[in-house]
C-alpha positions in Angstrom: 0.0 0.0 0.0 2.7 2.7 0.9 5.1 1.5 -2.3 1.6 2.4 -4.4 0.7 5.4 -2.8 4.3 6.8 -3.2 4.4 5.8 -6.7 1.1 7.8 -7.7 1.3 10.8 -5.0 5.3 11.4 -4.6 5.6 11.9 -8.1 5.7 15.5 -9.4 5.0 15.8 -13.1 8.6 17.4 -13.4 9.9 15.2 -10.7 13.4 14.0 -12.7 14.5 17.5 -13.7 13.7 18.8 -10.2 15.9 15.8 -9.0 18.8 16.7 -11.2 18.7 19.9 -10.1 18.8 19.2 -6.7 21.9 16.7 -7.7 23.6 19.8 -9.0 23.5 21.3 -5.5 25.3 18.3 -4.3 28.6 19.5 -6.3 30.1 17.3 -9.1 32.0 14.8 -7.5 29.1 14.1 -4.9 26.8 14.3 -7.6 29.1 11.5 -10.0 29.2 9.7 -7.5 25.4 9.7 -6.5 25.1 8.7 -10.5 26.9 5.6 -10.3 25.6 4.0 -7.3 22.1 4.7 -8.5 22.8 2.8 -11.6 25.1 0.2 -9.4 21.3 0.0 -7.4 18.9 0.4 -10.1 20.8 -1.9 -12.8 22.4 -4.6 -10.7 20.7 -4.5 -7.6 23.3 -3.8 -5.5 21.8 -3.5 -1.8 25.5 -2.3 -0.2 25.7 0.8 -3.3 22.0 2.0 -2.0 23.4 2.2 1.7 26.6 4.3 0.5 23.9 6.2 -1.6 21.9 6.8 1.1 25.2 7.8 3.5 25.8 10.1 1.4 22.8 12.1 0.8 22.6 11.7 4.8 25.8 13.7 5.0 24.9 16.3 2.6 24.6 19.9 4.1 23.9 22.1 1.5 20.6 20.4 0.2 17.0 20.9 1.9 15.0 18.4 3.3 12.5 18.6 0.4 15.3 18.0 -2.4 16.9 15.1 -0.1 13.9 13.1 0.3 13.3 13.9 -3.6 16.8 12.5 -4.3 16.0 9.1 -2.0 13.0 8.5 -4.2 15.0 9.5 -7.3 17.6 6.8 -6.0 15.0 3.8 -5.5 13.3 4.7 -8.8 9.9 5.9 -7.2 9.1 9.7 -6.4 9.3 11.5 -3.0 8.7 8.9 0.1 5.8 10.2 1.8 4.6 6.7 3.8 7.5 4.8 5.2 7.3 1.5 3.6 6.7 -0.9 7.1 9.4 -3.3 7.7 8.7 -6.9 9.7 9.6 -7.2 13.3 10.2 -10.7 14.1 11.3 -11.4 17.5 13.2 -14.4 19.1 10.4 -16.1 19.2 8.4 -15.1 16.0 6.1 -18.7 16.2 4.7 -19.7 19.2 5.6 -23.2 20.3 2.6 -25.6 20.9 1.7 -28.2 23.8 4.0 -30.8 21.5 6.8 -28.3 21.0 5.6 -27.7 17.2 4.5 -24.6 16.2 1.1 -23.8 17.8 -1.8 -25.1 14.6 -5.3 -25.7 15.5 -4.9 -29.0 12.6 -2.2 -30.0 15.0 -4.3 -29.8 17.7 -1.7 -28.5 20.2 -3.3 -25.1 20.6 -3.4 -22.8 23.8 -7.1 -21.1 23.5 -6.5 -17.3 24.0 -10.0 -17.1 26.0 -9.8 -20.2 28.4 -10.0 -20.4 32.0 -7.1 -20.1 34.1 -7.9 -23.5 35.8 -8.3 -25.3 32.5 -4.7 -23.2 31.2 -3.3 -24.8 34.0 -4.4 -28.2 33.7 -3.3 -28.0 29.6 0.4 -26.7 30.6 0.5 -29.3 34.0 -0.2 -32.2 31.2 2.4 -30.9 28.3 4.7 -32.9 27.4 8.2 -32.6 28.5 11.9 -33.8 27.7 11.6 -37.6 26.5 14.9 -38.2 28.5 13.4 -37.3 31.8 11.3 -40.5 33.0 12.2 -40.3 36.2 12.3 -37.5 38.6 16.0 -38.6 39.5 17.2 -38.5 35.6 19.1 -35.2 34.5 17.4 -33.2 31.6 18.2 -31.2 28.1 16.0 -27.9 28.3 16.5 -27.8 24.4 14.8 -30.6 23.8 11.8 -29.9 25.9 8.7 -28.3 24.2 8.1 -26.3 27.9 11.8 -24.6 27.5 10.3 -23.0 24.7 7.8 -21.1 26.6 10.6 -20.5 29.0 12.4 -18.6 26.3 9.1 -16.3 25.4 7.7 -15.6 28.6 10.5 -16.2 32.0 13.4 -13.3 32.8 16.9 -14.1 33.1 17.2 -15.5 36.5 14.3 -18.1 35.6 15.8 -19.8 32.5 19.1 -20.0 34.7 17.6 -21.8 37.8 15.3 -24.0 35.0 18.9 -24.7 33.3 20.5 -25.7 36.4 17.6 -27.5 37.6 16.6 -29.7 34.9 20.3 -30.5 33.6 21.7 -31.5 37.6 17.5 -33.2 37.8 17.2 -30.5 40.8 13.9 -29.7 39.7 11.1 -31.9 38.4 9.1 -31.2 35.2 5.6 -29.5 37.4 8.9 -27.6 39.3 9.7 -26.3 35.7 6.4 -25.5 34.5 5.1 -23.7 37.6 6.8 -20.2 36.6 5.6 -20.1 33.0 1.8 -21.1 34.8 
């Protein structure tokens, strides 16, 4: 949506000779060398020649505002950038884990229902799996391989994943031990 709304509002009928004059302002050298990694970009798609491109017209003191952000869009082949094109922010944990340790799919059945009761929560996360090595309490653990570590990861501080490290891998701590903070 913003790519198309740029493309039909931040263009000016005149918008490449008002972008080579603003390149003129930039003084020959800057300007030559603005020219080449714009074609570098444009022609071979060369990701590290837009970020010098962009440096540069960052660094430019003798342009205004108006003629650098008419310059960026001159550079990326579209007009003047009036909505910021949104960019994906994927965390650590970008897919929630299921019961099973898979991702969470309702066609895997392993879902956690947003809108049940705390009581039945509890009872789903008390009857999760857990590491396969564990089958006694007295058996040490591998927190990677355990679908609850995952949820550990997400949801518990610093101190929490240390003692649950410490705990499962030395069998300190049983599996409901581990489970209780993220309850």
């Amino acid at each position: 949506v913003a790519r198309r709304f740029n493309h039909i509002y931040g263009r000016e009928p005149d918008f490449e000779a008002k972008a080579e004059q603003a390149k003129k302002k930039m003084g020959k050298k800057n300007a030559k060398m603005f020219d080449k990694l714009r074609r570098a970009y444009q022609e071979q798609g060369d990701l590290e020649a837009l970020e010098v491109a962009r440096a540069l017209l960052g660094s430019q003191q003798n342009i205004t505002l108006g003629d650098q952000e008419r310059l960026f869009g001159y550079l990326e082949g579209g007009g003047r950038v009036i909505l910021v094109e949104p960019q994906p922010l994927l965390t650590k944990a970008s897919k929630m884990p299921g019961l099973d340790g898979q991702k969470m799919s309702k066609s895997y059945g392993n879902t956690i229902a947003l809108r049940s009761k705390p009581a039945e929560l509890e009872n789903t996360l008390k009857r999760m799996p857990t590491d396969p090595a564990r089958v006694r309490r007295t058996d040490p653990g591998d927190p990677a391989k355990c679908p609850v570590w995952q949820f550990h990861e997400v949801y518990s501080d610093d101190d929490v994943k240390a003692w649950v490290q410490q705990g499962c891998r030395s069998a300190g701590i049983g599996c409901l031990d581990c489970k209780e903070p993220v309850i």
